[in-house]
N, C-alpha and C positions, 0 to 999 in steps of 0.2 A: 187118646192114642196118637200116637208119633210113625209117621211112616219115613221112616229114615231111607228107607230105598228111591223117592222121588225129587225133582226140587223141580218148582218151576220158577222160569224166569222170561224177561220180555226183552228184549232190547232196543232200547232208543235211543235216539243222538238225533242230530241236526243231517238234512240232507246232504247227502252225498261223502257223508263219513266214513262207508266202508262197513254199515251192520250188515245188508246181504252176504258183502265177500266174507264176514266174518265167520257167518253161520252154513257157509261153505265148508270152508275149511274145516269147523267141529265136525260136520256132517263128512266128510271127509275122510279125519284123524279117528271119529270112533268104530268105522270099520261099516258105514252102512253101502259103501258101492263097493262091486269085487273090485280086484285089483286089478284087472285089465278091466273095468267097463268105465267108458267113451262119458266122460261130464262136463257139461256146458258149464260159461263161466255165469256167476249170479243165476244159480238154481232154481231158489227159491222166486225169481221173478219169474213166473210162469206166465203170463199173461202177452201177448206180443206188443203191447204199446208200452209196458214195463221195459221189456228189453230195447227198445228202440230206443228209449226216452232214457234210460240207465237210473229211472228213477222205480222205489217203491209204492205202488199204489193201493194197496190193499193190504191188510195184516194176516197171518201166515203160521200156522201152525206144524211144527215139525218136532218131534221126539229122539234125542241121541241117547246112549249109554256111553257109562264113563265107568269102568270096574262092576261095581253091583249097583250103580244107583242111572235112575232111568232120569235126564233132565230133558223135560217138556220145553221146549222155546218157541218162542212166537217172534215171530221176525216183524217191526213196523214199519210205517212211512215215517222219512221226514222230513216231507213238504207241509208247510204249514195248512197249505188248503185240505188236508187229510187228516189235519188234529182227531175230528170225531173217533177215527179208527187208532188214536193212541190211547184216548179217554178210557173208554171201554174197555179194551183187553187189559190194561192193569187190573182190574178186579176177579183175572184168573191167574195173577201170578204170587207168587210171596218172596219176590225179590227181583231188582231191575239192572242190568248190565250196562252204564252209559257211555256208549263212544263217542270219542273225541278227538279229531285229527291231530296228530302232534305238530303242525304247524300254523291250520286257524287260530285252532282255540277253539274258545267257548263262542257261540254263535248265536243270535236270537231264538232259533229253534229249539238249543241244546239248554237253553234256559225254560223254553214252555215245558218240553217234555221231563226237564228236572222237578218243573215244579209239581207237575202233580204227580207225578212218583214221591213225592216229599210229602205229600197235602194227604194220600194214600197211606202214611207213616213204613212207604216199603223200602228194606234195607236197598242199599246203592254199592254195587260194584263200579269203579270209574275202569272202562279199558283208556288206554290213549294209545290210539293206531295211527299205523302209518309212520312209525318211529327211523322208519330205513330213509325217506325223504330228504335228500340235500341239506333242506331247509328248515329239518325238524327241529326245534325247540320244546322238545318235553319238560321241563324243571319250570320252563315258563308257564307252560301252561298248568302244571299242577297248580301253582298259582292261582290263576286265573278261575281254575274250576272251586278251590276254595273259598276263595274272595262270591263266587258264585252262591255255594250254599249259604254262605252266612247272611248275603242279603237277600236268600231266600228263606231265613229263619230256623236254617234246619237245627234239631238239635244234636249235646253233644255225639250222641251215641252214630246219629247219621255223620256228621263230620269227620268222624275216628273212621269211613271206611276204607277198605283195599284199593289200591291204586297195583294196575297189571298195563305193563309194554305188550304194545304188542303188529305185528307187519300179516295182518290178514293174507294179504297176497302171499308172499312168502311163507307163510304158513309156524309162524313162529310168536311165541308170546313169552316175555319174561317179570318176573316178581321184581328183579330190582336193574337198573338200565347195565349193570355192569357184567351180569350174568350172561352165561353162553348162550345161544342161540338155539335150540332143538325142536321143539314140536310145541303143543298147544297145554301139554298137560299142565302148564303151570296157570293157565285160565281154569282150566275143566276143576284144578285142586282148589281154586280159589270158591267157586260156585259150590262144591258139594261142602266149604266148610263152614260157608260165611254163609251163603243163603239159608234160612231157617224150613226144614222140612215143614211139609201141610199135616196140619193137625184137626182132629175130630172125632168127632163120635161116630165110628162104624157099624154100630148097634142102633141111634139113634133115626128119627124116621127122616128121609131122606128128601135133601134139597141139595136144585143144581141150577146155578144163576146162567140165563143164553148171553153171552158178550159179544159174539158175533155168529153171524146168519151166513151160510155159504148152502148157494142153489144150483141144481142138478136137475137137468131135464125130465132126468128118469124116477128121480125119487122125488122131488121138489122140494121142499126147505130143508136143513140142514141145519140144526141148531147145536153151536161149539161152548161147551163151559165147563168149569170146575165142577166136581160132587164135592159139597160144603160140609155135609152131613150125611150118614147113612150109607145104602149101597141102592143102588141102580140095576135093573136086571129087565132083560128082555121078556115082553111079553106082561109088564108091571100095568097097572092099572094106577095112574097116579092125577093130579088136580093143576091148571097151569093158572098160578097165578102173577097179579103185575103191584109192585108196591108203588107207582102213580096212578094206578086204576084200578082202585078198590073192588068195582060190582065185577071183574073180570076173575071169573071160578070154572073154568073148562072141565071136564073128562075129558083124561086122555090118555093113548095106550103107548108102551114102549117099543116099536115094531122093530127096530133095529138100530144097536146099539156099536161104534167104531171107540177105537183107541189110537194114538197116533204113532208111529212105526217109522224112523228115517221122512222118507216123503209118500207113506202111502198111509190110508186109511185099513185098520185090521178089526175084522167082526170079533167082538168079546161078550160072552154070554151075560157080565156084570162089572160094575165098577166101583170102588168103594172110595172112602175118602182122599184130597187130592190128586185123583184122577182126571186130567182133561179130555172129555168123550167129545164123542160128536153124536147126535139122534136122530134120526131121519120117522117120518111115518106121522108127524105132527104137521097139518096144515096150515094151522091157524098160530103158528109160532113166530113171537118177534120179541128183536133184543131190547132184552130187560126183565122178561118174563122167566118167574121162576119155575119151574119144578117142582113140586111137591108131593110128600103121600096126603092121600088122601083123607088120612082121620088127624092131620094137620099142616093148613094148608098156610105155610108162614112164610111171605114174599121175602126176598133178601132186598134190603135200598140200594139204588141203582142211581147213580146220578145224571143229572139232566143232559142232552148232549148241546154244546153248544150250538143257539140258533143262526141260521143262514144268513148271509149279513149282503149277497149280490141277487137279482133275478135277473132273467131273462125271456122272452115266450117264445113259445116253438110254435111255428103257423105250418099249417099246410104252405105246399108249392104250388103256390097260382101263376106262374112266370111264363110269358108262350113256350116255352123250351118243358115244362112240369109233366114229368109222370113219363120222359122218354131215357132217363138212365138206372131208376130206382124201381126197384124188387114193391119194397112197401110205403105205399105212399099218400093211403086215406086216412082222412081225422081216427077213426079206431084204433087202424094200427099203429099211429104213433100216440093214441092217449095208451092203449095195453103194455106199449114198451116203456114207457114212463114209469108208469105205477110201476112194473112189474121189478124196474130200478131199485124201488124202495125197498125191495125184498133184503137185500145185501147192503143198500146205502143212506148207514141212518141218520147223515147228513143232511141229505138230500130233501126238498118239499116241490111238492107235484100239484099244482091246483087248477082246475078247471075254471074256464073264465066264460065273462057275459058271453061271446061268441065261439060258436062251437069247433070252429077248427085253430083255435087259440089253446094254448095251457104254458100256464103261468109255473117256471121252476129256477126253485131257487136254491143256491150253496154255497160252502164255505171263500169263495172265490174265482176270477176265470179262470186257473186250469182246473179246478174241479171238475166246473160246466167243458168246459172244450174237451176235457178227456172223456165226459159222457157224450159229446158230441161226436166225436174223434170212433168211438167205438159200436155209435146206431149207424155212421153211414158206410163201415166196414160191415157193418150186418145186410145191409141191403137198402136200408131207409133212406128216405128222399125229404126235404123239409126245408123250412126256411125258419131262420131265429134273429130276434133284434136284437139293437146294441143291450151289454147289462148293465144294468144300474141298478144302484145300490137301495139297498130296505131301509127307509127312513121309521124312527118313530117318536113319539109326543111324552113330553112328561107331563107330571100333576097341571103343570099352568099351561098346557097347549103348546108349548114351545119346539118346537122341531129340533131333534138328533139325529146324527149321521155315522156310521161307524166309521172309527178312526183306526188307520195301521200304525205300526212304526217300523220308520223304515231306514234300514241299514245297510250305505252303498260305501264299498270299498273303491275310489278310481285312483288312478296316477296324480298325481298334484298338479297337473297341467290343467285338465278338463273338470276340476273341481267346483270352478267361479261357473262356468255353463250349467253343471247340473244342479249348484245351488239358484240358478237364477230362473232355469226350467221349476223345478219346483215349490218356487218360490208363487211363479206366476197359479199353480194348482194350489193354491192354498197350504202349501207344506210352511214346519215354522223350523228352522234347524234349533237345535236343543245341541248339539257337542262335536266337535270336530277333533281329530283324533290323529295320530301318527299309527300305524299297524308296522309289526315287526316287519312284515315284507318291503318298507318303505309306501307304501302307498298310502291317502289320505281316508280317515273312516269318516264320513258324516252321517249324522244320527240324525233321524227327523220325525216329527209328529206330521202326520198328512192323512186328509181324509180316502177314505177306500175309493171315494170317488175318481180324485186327483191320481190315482196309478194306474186305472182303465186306459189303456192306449196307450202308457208311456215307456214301457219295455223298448216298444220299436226305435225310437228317440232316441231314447239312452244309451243301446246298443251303438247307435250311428253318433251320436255324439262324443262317446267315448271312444270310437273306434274296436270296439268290441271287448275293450280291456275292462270295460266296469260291472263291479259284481254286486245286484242288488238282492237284500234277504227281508221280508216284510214277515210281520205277523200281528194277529187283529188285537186291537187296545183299549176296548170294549165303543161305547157310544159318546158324543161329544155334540157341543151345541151346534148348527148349521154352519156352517164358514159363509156362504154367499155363493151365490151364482159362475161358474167357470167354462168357460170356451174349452171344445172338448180339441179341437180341430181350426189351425190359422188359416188352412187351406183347402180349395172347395174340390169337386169331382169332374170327371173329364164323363160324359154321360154319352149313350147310343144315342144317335137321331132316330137311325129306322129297322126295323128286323134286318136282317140277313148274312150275310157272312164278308168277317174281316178281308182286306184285301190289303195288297203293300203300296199302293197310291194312296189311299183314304190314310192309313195310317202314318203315312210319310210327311202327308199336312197337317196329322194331330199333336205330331210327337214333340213340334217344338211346342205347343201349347202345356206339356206338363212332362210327368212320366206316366209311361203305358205299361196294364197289365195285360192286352193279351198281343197276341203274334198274327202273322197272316191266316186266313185260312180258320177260325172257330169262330164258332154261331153267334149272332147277336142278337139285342133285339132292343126296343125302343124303352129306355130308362133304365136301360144297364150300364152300372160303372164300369168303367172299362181304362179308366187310369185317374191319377192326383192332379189337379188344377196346380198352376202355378201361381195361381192366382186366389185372392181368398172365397169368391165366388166358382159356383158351377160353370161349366160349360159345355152348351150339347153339338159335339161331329157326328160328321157321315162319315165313319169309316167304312162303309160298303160301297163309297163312290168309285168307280172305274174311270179310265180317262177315255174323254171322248176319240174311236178309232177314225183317221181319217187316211188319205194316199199316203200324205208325207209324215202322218206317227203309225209307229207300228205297237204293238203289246210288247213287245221283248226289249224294248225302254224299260222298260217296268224295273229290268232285272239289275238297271244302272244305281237303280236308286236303295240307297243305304240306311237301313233301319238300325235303330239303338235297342239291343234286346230286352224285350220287356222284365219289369219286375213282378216276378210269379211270386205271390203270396202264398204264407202258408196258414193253415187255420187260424192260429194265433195270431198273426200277424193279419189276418184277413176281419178277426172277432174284435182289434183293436183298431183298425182304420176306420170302419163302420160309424155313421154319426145317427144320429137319433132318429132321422128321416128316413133312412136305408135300414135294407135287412139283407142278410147273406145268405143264399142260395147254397144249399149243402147238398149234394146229391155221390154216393160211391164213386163217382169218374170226376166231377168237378166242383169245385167251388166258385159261385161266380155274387159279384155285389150288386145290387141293384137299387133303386128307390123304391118308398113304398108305392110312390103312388107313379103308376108308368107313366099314363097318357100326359104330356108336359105342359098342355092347360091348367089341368086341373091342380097340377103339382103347383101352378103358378098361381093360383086361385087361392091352395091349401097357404100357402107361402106369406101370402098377402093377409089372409083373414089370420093367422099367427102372429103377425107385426104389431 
C-alpha cells in the first residue's frame, strides 16, 4: 500500500544556510499560526542557546499540510560537531531537501550531509536560497552542486533531481530564476511530486525504528520514528528490540501515543504506515531500538553513529571560592546529569573514572562539549573541566592514530601567508589554495583535530575577524608529533583575596589581564596571559602602603587597561594541560591544577 496523503522529508545543508528560516516560512504559508498571532523569528529553535548562537543544535520534528497531503519535516543541524543528529533522522524520511546559499555554494558540510543522503539511496530536492543577496550567483552554483554529486557517485536517477530558488526570508520560492516571485508553493509542488510517498504493509505486524529520543520531565523518554510496517495503537502490547544487540527482547506497553501537528505534539489513538509518532510510557527506550509485535520481533538495521573523536573530564570544584555560587555541586549530581545527557545525545560518551569526583566525556567536537557545558551551568551546576584532547587509537601494529579534520578557511589574501604559517606550525599540510567568487583566498588543509583546539581565538585576531573557518572529521591518520598548544605562559594569583587597582596596575604591564578591580582571587588562579612564554605569579591584592604624605585616593590617578573577559570558548581554548576552568552559573574563572606553587613547581620539575 501507498499513502499518497504523506511525504516525509529532512532538510539538510551546511550551517547557517537558512534551513530553520526555511521551515518557517512553510510553517507559515500553510496556515498553522492564525493570522494575527505574534511569531518569533527561527521557530523551530526553541532552545535558548539555539537562539543566541543562531545555530541549530538539535533535530526537530514538525508536520505542515499542503492541499490534502500532510509533509512531516524535520528540521537539522548544520554544524558539523552535530553530524550524529543528521545520521539518524534520515532513516525516518524518504526524501531530503538540500539547502544551499546562492552565494557560498557548496560547503564542506553541505558535502557530509549530501553524502549520506546519497549512501541512504534518498531522492534529493536541491533548494538554493538566499537568491535575493547582492552577491547571489545561482547558475554558479548549480554547478558546483553538480560537480558535487558526481564526485560523490550519485547515480543517474539522483543527478536528474529538481533544482527550486528560493529567498526563505522573503518568503518566496521559484521553479525557474526568471519566474515571478509569490509564495512558497512552488517548493511545497515540488516535494508532493518528487518525493516518493511511504509505502507498506498496514495489515502486516508492526515495526517502528526510534531515530531520536526527546525527554520530558513529566513523562520521561520520548521515543520519535517512522511505522515501517503495520499499525501502532495505544495500549498495544508489543517487544522492543535492538539489531546491534541481539539478547535485547523487552515487554513493552504503548501508553501513549502523539503525531506531529504544526509545532505541537497531538494524542492519536493509532498510527499506521508512514506515520512519524512519538511514544512515551517506555523507560528503557534508546535510539536504535525497534518496536515490534510481539509474535515477530524483527529489529530494523540501524547504522553505527559516528565515534567521539575529543574528551574532556568534568572534576568536582575544589577551588577556595567552590560550592559559593552553584545550586549543584557534589560528584552525584553532576555524575546523574551526565548520564542523564545520553538520554537525548547519542553522540555523546560519559565514563566514569579511577577517581570518584572525575568522569571522563567525550564528543563529536568542542562546541559540542561547550554547548553541554554552556547548558549544566545555566541549570545551576558548579564544576571544573580540563583542557580537551583528542581520543587516540592503535592499529594492528601498535602504531598510534589521531583524528584528522579538514579544514576550510576562507581569509582576504592579505592574512593568507599568517594563517598558512600558524597552521603549518600545528601540524596542518595545505592540499589546495583557491580564489572564491567573493575575491577572497580558500585554503584547504589536512590537520590534525588536535592542531585546531585553541586556534579559533588566533585566527579570529589574526585575520581581524574577517576569516571564515569550516572543519569537519576526516576519519583517523598516523600521529604527526608532538605540538606546543600555547607560546605563551599565565599571569597567576599569589595569594587569596580580592583584586585591587594598585596590585593590578603593576601586573598589567606584565601581560594582559582577565579580571577588574574588586572580584575574588585566590592563590593559583589565572588571572591574565604572560607576555612571556613562562608563568608568572602577582600579588594583585597588594595595597599601597598608607602614610601622612600618600593618601588612598591616588589610587584613582592611576589607569588601568580594561581586562579581556573571556568567553566559554574562548576560556575552553586558552586553558593548557596544567589548568582547569572553573565553571560556576555567575563565573568562569582559570586556574592550575595544582594551587599551592611548591608543589606545582615540584610537579613541573619531575615532568622535565
Amino acid at each position: 500500500m501507498i499513502r499518497e496523503d504523506i511525504r516525509n522529508i529532512a532538510i539538510i545543508a551546511h550551517v547557517d544556510h537558512g534551513k530553520t528560516t526555511l521551515v518557517d516560512e512553510l510553517l507559515k504559508q500553510s496556515g498553522v499560526f492564525r493570522a494575527n498571532q505574534e511569531v518569533a523569528e527561527r521557530v523551530m529553535d526553541s532552545n535558548d542557546l539555539e537562539r543566541e548562537r543562531g545555530i541549530t543544535i538539535l533535530s526537530k520534528n514538525t508536520a505542515v499540510y499542503y492541499k490534502n497531503t500532510k509533509i512531516n519535516i524535520i528540521d537539522t543541524p548544520g554544524h558539523a560537531d552535530f553530524g550524529g543528529e543528521v545520521e539518524r533522522v534520515l532513516k525516518m524520511v524518504n526524501g531530503v531537501i538540500l539547502v544551499v546559499d546562492a552565494f557560498e555554494g557548496a560547503m564542506p558540510q553541505t558535502k557530509f550531509v549530501l553524502q549520506k543522503a546519497l549512501e541512504l539511496e534518498l531522492p534529493v530536492i536541491v533548494c538554493i536560497n538566499k537568491i535575493d543577496r547582492p552577491e547571489a550567483r545561482p547558475e554558479e552554483v548549480i554547478d558546483e552542486i553538480l560537480e558535487l554529486f558526481i564526485d560523490l557517485d550519485a547515480n543517474d536517477e539522483q543527478l536528474d533531481c529538481p533544482f527550486v530558488f528560493a529567498s526563505a526570508k522573503a518568503g518566496y520560492a521559484l521553479k525557474e530564476l526568471t519566474d515571478e516571485p509569490k509564495d512558497m508553493s512552488p517548493l511545497f509542488e515540488t516535494i508532493v511530486n518528487y518525493i516518493p510517498a511511504p509505502e507498506g504493509d498496514p495489515d502486516g505486524s508492526v515495526q517502528v525504528l526510534i531515530s531520536t529520543i526527546d525527554y520530558n520531565e513529566y513523562v520521561g523518554r520520548i521515543g520519535v520514528g517512522k511505522v515501517d510496517r503495520g499499525t501502532i495503537k495505544v495500549n498495544q502490547e508489543a517487544v522492543l528490540v535492538n539489531h546491534h544487540d541481539p539478547s535485547k527482547k523487552q515487554k513493552v506497553k504503548i501508553s501513549k501515543l502523539y503525531e506531529f501537528d504544526g509545532l505541537n505534539k497531538v494524542d492519536v489513538p493509532s498510527a499506521t504506515i508512514g506515520s512519524i509518532v512519538a511514544i512515551s510510557g517506555i523507560a528503557d527506550l534508546h535510539i536504535g531500538d525497534t518496536i515490534c509485535a510481539q509474535d515477530c520481533p524483527d529489529p530494523i538495521p540501524f547504522q553505527k553513529i559516528s565515534e567521539p573523536t575529543i574528551s574532556m573530564n568534568f572534576i568536582v570544584n575544589d577551588s577556595p571560592l567552590a560550592g559559593q555560587e552553584g545550586k549543584f555541586v557534589t560528584s552525584r549530581h553532576i555524575r546523574d546529569r551526565l548520564f542523564r545527557e545520553l538520554n537525548t545525545d547519542v553522540s555523546l560518551r560519559v565514563e566514569d573514572t579511577e577517581e570518584t569526583d572525575t568522569f571522563k566525556v567525550s564528543g563529536r567536537g568542542e562546541l559540542h562539549l561547550s554547548i553541554l557545558i554552556e547548558t549544566m551551568r545555566r541549570e545551576g551546576y558548579e564544576f571544573a573541566v580540563s583542557k580537551a584532547e583528542v581520543i587516540y587509537k592503535y592499529d594492528e601494529r601498535n602504531k598510534k592514530l589521531e583524528p584528522m579534520e579538514l579544514a576550510y578557511i576562507d581569509v582576504p589574501e592579505e592574512f593568507s601567508g599568517t594563517v598558512i604559517q600558524k597552521l603549518s606550525l600545528r601540524k596542518g599540510e595545505l592540499q589546495g589554495m583557491s580564489r572564491t567568487s567573493g575575491g577572497s583566498t580558500r585554503l584547504e588543509f589536512s590537520i590534525p583535530s588536535r592542531g585546531l583546539i585553541g586556534f579559533r581565538n588566533d585566527f579570529l585576531t589574526d585575520t581581524k575577524g574577517n576569516g571564515i573557518i569550516n572543519t569537519i572529521f576526516d576519519g583517523y591518520g598516523p600521529y604527526k608529533g608532538d605540538l606546543q598548544y600555547r607560546s605563551q605562559g599565565s599571569l597567576i594569583a599569589f595569594e587569596n583575596g580580592e583584586s585591587v587597582t594598585y596590585g593590578l596596575f603593576n601586573a598589567q604591564d606584565r601581560g594582559t589581564l582577565f579580571i577588574g578591580p574588586g572580584e575574588k582571587v585566590y592563590s593559583g588562579m589565572v588571572i591574565g596571559q604572560s607576555a612571556k612564554p613562562e608563568d608568572i605569579e602577582l600579588n594583585v591584592c597588594k595595597t599601597k602602603h598608607l602614610t601622612n604624605t600618600r593618601s588612598s585616593s591616588a589610587d584613582e590617578a592611576l589607569k588601568l587597561t580594561p581586562p579581556k573577559v573571556l568567553s566559554l570558548e574562548q576560556a575552553l581554548e586558552f586553558i593548557d594541560t596544567d589548568e582547569l576552568l572553573e565553571v560556576t552559573p555567575k563565573s568562569l574563572r582559570i586556574r592550575k591544577k595544582i594551587l599551592d606553587p611548591t608543589m606545582r613547581k615540584r610537579a613541573a620539575f619531575k615532568n622535565k
